[in-house]
N, C-alpha and C positions, 0 to 999 in steps of 0.2 A: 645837056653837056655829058660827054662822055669820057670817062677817063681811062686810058689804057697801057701798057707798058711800053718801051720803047722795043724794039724789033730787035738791037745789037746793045752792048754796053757805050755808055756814052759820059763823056767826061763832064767835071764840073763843070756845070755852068754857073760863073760867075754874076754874069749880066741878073738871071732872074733870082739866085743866091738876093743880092741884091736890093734888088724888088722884093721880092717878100723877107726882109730884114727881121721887121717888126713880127711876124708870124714867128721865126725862127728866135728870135730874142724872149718872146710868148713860152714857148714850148720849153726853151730852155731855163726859163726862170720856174716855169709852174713845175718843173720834173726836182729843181733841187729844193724850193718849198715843199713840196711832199714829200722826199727824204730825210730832209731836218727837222719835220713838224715837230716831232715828237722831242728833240733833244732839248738840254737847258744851253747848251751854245748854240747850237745851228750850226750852219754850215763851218763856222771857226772848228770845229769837233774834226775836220777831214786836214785840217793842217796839224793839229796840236797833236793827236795820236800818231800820228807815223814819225812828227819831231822828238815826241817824246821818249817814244821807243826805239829811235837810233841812240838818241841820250842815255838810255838804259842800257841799252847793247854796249854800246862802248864805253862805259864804264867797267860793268859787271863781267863780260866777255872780253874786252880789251885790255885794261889797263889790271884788273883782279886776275884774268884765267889767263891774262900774258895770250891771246889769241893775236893781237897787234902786231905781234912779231912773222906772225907766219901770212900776212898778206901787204902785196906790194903794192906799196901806192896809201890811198886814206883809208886805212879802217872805217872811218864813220860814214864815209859815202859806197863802203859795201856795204856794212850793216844796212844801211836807209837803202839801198838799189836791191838788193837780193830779196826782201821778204816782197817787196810790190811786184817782181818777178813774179814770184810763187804766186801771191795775189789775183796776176792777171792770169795764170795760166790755168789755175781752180777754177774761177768764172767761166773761163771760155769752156772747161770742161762740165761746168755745171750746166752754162747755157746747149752744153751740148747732147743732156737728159734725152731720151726719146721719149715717147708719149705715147701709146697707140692712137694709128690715124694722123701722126704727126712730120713734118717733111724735118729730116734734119737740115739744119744751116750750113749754107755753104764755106763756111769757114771750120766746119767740122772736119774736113779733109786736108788728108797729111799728118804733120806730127801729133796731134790728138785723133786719129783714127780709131786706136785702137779702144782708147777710154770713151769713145764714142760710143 
């Protein structure tokens, strides 16, 4: 058997998505046991810090430094949206490292270029 890439980009397929379920449900359960191994919550540890620290923002930052005032709409769901912001755009910049000998990723292109 040989396996090779497809020729053109090609959309999900759901059909064998699927069919291999059990493989993908596999892969996803062993990748969030290896990240939580280590902690005394586990995975509960990826809900209760980002809860917490909105909790904290909008207390300290909101309701103490009067910041509340100056954004329209919920203070508490900018505090909790703005840092996972930041969050995701570090990663992608970190996953965007060269390496000698190494092909950058193609999501490297565009607005992270430069930090590329």
């Amino acid at each position: 058997m040989r396996i090779e890439p497809a020729q053109s980009w090609q959309g999900l397929n759901l059909a064998e998505l699927w069919r291999y379920r059990e493989l993908l449900y596999f892969f996803v359960w062993r990748d969030i046991k290896v990240r939580y191994k280590q902690t005394v919550l586990g995975g509960l540890w990826a809900i209760i810090q980002p809860v917490t620290a909105t909790l904290l923002f909008t207390v300290v930052f909101g309701r103490l430094g009067g910041l509340s005032k100056q954004v329209n709409g919920s203070y508490g769901l900018f505090v909790f949206v703005g840092p996972r912001v930041v969050d995701v755009l570090l990663q992608r910049r970190h996953a965007c490292g060269q390496q000698p000998g190494r092909q950058q990723p193609s999501g490297c292109q565009g607005v992270l270029s430069e930090a590329c």
